[in-house]
N, C-alpha and C positions, 0 to 999 in steps of 0.2 A: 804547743797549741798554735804559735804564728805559722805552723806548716800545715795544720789542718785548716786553718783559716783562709790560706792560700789555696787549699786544695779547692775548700767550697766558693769560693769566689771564683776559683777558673771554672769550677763546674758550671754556675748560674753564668758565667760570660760566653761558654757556648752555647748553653741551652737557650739565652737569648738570643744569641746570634741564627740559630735554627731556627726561630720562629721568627724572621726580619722577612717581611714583606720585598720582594723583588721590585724596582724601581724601572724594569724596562719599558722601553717605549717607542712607539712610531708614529709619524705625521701621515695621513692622507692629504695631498697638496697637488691636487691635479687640477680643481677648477677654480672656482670665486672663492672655496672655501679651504680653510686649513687647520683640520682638527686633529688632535693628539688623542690616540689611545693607549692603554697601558695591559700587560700582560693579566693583571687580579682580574679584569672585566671591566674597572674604572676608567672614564674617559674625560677630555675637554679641561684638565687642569696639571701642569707641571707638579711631580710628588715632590721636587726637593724646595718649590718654591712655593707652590700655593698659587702660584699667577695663573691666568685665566690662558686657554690653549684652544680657542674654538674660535680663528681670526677671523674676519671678516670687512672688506676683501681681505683675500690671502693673502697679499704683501702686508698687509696691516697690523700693528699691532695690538689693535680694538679686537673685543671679542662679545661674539653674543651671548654666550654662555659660559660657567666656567666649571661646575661638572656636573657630570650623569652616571648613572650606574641603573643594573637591571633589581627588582626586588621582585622575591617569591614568597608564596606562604602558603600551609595548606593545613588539614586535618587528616590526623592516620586511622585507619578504624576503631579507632576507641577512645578517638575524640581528641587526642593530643597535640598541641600543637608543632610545627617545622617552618622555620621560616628562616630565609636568604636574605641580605641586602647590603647594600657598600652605598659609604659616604666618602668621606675624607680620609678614612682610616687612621683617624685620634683615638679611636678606643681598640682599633686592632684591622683584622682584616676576616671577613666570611668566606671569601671567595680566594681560592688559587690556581694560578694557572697550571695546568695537567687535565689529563684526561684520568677517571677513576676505575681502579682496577675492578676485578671481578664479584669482591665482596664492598664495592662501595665505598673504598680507602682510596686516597691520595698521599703517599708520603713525600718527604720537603725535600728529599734525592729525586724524585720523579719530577715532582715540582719543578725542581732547578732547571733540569732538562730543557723542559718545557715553558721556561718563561724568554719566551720570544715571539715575535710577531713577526708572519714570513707575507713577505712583499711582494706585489708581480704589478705590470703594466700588460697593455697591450701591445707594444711595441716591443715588446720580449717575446708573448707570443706568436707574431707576427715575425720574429727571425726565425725562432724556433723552429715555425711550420714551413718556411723557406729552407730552412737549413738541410743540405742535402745526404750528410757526414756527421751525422750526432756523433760525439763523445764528454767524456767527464769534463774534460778539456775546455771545448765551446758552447757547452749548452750553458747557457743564463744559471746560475748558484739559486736564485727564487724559482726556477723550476728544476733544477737536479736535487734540490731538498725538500722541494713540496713534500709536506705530514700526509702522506695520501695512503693508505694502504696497500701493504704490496713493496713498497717501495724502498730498494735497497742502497739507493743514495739520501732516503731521508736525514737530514739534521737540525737539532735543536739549536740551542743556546751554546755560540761557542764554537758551532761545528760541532757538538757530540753528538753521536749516530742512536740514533732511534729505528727502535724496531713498529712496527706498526703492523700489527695482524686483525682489526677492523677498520670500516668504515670511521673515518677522519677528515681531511680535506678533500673538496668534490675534486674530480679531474675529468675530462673529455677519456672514456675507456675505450678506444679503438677499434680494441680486437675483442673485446667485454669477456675478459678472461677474469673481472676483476678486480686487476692488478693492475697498481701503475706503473709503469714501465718509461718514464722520458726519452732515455736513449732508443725508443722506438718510434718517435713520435706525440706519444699522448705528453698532455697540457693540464694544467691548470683549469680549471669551468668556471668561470666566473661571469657576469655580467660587467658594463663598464669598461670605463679606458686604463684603471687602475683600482686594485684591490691590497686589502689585508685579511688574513685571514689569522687567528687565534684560540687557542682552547681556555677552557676556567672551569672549577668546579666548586660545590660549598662544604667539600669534606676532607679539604686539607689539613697542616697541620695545627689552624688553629680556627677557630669558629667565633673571633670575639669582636665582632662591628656589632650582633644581636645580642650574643651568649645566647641562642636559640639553639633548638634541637636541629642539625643538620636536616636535609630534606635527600642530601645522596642525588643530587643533578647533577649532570653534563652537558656544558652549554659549547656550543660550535659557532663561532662570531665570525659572522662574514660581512667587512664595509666596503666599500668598493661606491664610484662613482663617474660621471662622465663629463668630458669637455667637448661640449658641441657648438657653440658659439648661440644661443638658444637660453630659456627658461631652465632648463635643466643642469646650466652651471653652476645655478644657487641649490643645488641639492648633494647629500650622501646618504648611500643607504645601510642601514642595519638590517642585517639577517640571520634572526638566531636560531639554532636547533637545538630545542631545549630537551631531554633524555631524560628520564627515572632510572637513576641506574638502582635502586634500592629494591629490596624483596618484599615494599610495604603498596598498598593500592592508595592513592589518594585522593579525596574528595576536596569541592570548595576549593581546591589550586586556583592560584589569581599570582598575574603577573605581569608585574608595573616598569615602568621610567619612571625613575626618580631623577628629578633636573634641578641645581641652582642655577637658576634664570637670572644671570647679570649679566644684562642687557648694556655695556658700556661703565657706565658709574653706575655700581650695585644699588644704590637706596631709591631710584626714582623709578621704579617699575611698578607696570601694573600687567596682570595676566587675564587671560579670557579664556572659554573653550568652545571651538566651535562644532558641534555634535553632527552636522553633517558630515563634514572632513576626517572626524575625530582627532581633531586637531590641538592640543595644547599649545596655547600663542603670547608671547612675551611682547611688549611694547611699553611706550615710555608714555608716563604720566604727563608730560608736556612736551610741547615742541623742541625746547632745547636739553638734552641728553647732557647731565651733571652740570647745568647752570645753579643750584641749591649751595653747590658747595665747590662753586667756582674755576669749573669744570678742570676738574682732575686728569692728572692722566689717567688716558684709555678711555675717557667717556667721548661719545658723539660728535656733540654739539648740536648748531642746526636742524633740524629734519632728519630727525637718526633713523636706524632702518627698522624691522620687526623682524622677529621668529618664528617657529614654529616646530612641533615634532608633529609628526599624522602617521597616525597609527595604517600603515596599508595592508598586514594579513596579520589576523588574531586568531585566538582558538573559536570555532564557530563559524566561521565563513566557509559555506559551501560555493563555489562556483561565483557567479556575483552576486549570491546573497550575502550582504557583511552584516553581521551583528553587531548593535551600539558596544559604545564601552562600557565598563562594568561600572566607575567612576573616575573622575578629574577634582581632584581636590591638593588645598593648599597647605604649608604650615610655617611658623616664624622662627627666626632664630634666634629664639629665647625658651625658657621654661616653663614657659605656661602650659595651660590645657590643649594650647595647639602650636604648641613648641615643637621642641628637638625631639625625639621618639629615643629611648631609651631602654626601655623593658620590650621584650620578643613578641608581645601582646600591643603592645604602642607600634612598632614598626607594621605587625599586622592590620591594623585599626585603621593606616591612611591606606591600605587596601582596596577596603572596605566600606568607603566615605565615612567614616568616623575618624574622629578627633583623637586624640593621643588617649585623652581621657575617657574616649571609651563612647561618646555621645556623640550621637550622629548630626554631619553636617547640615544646617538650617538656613532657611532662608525665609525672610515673614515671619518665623514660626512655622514654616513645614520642613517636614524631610527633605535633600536634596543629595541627590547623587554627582550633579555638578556642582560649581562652584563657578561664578561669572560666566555664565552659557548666553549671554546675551550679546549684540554687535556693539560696541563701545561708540561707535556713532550714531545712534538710533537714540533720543530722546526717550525717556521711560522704560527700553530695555536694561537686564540685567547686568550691568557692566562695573568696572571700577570709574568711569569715567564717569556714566551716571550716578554713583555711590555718592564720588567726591573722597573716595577713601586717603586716607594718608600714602602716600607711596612707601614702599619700601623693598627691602630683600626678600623675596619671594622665591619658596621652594614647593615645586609641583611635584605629584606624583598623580599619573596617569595609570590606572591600571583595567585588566581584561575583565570580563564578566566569570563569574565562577565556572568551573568546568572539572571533571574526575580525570585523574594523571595515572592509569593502571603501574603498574611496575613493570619496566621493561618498554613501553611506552612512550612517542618521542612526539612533540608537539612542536610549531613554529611561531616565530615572532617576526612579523617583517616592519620597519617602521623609516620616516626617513625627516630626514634636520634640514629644513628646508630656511630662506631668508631672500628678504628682500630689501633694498635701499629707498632710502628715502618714502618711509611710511609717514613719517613725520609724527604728534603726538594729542594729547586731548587737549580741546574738546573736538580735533578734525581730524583726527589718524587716519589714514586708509590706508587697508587692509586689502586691497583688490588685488595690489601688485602679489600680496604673499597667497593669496589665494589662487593665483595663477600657477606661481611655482608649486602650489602645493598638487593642483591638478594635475599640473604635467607628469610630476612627481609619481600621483597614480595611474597616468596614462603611459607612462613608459614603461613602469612596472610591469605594467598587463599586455606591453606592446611593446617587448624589447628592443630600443634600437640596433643596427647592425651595429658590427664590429667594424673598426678603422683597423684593416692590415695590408697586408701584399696586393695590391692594383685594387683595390676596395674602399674608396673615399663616398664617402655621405653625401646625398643630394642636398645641395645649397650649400657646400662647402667650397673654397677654390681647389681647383683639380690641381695636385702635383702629378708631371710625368715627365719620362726619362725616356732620350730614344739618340742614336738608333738604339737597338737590342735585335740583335747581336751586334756588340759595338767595334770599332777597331782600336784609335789612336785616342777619340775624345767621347765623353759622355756628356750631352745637355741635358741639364734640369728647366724644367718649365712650369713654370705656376709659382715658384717660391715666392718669399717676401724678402726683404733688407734683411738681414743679420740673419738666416738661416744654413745650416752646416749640411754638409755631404760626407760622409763616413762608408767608404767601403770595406769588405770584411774577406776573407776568404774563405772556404770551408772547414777550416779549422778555428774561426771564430777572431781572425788576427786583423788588426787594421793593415789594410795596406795601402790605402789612400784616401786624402781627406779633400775637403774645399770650403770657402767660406765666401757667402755672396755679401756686395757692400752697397749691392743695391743696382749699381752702373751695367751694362752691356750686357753678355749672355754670362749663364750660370753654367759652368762645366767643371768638370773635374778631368783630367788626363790620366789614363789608362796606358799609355803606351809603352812603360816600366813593366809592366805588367804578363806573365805567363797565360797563355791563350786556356778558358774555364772557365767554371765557372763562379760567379761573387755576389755578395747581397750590398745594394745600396740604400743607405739608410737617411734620408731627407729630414729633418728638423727645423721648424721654424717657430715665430710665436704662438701659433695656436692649433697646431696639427701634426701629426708623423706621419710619414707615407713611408714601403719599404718595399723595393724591387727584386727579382731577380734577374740577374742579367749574364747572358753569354758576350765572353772576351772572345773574339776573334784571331 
């Protein structure tokens, strides 16, 4: 008997081990902000620690929030219900990274594959497209494995080689045969100075955050952000493409941001929603962020900042008509009627503006689709500030107006994490600063700014340039700042000379080691990349 006993204990020690959630993960850390996502769909929280992953500033170890996940839910024609959603992952995991095959399966060998987050800057593809001699060799590893279709250097987790025979990650298609092709030129398509891109699905090997019935989606995550010196350094944007890969048609599809809003020290928050922006916004009950409990680490202090997510493409929006949100509602972390959601019908409900328990959010005594829709500085609006409520841990969930998700059918989500400093708190917050970034937020959206690559610097930025070209003995750099580096490269991707300005006299580098060709020089300073190409004489 102690060898069958043995037997079934190794058995359940790998069947648990199959169904262990993958812990990878990567930072976005290009501007004011510095947020962690993880391969499940989960973001803005460390999985081995729990600690809060969404800095602000980026050097900081403050954070505005500490995590988010996507939630879906729908009905199938016969009225059943399917519903998606990630928290913490203490009761399991809904969502795993993979793309789902042809019947709507994910298994946890594909899975594995695919539990990675592949990374790209601008400054990569801005050699790339200079680079005159692609091979395996010198092309950037974030674009010889882009998950693109087509594409016979792609690799997962690890470096194992993935076959990819649809549409997956976008890419610039050249010759639009396509297929992607690196070593011919095409790229990456992304917006921004830096990007991640990741897959997730809700029909892995395990479905137990709801124990809901699968919904058989495919979601395509693209975050990506820009550093311009501008409004727009307080932003990242999400971009989902969300898929039916199921052979079922479905109605009433609604889908959310789920956020816990820990705004510095978790317990003194209060949230608002602003329905023009569609904005779900976190701020601090008072002026000083974790003075209650004698400010802890990681809280504020003084005049702490505000948040915000703004919803900028939903289902429904034609052209510039945007449709409101479906609703903005809250819940506590407890077990109460507007507690922790538990049952696949509770996770549904904050959908839906109802409560766990099934009864729809109220304000006065009416129905309400928001929850705090009022300016928090306006006297007699709907605010927490005018409530006087208790502060506390507050968890939003924002989600879309119902819409039919056909089978086969791909919908998008575009949304973006915006913040501002020193909002300060009630009874005199202002909101103006985050309300800027949130504009810009939609203005850039809809009004891409250019790309920063080869001789291509943004107006109202200081110009870096490099001359002569074609050079002989020495190369000067013009526009840099103090502590900015010179890297040159050859066509096979090799340094072959470097510099470092200290601030004093001219910026050059010498070339005269050098075989007459030609090279890419790559400029680097505190707040810009420039990269040239240049003829050796």
């Amino acid at each position: 008997m102690r060898h069958l006993y043995t037997a079934i204990v190794l058995f359940v020690a790998a069947h648990t081990h199959a169904q262990t959630p993958f812990n990878d993960r990567d930072s976005l850390n290009v501007n004011n902000l510095n947020v962690r996502m993880m391969v499940h769909g989960d973001m803005w929280f460390d999985p081995f620690t729990y600690n809060a992953h969404c800095k602000f500033p980026a050097n900081d170890q403050r954070s505005l929030h500490i995590a988010s996940a996507l939630w879906m839910g729908a009905l199938d024609p016969v009225g059943d219900l399917h519903v998606a959603a990630q928290t913490y992952r203490q009761a399991g995991s809904d969502y795993w990274p993979g793309p789902l095959d042809a019947s709507g399966m994910l298994d946890y060998a594909t899975s594995a594959k695919w539990a990675k987050l592949w990374k790209v800057t601008r400054d990569e593809i801005a050699y790339h497209k200079t680079n005159v001699s692609r091979t395996v060799f010198n092309t950037p590893l974030s674009i010889l494995s882009w998950p693109a279709k087509g594409n016979t250097n792609a690799a997962g987790k690890g470096g194992v080689a993935l076959t990819i025979d649809r549409e997956m990650a976008p890419f610039v298609d050249l010759n639009a045969d396509g297929a992607y092709q690196p070593l011919n030129g095409e790229y990456p398509d992304f917006r921004g100075d830096a990007a991640l891109f990741w897959v997730f699905s809700d029909n892995g090997p395990t479905h137990t955050e709801t124990n809901g019935v699968p919904l058989k989606v495919e979601v395509h995550a693209l975050a990506y952000a820009y550093k311009r010196s501008t409004p727009i350094d307080n932003v990242v944007y999400y971009d989902y493409t969300i898929e039916n890969r199921s052979s079922v048609d479905y109605s009433q599809f609604r889908m959310a941001v789920w956020d816990d809003v820990d705004l510095g020290y978790y317990l003194d928050d209060y949230i608002c929603f602003d329905s023009a922006r569609r904005m779900g916004i976190v701020y601090n009950a008072t002026n000083d962020d974790g003075a209650s409990a004698g400010h802890p680490t990681g809280s504020y202090g003084i005049n702490p900042p505000a948040s915000g997510i703004t919803m900028i493409r939903v289902p429904g929006d034609v052209g510039t008509t945007f449709v409101p949100m479906g609703s903005f509602t809250n819940y506590n972390n407890d077990a109460s009627p507007q507690g922790n959601p538990v049952l696949p019908a509770e996770y549904d409900n904050y959908l839906r503006a109802r409560m766990r328990s099934g009864a729809h959010f109220q304000e006065n005594g009416v129905d309400v689709d928001y929850v705090y829709s009022g300016v928090p500085s306006v006297t007699g609006d709907s605010s927490e500030c005018e409530k006087a409520n208790i502060p506390g841990d507050r968890r939003i969930v924002m989600a879309t107006r119902s819409f039919p998700l056909p089978a086969g059918q791909k919908e998008r989500l575009v949304y973006a994490l915006v913040a501002s400093a020193a909002a300060g708190g009630c009874p005199s917050v202002n909101l103006s600063g985050l309300n800027t970034v949130a504009d810009t937020a939609w203005n850039v959206f809809h009004n891409p700014l250019p790309e920063l690559g080869v001789n291509d610097q943004t107006a109202g930025l200081r110009i870096i340039s490099v001359h002569p070209n074609p050079a002989h003995d020495v190369l000067e750099i013009n526009g840099a700042q103090q502590g900015a580096t010179v890297v040159v490269t050859n066509v096979l991707g090799a340094t072959v000379a470097s510099a470092y300005y200290d601030g004093t006299g001219e910026f050059r580098v010498f070339l005269k080691e050098l075989s007459a060709g030609v090279y890419v020089v790559r400029c680097v300073d505190s707040d810009q990349i420039a990269s040239f190409k240049i003829v050796k004489q």
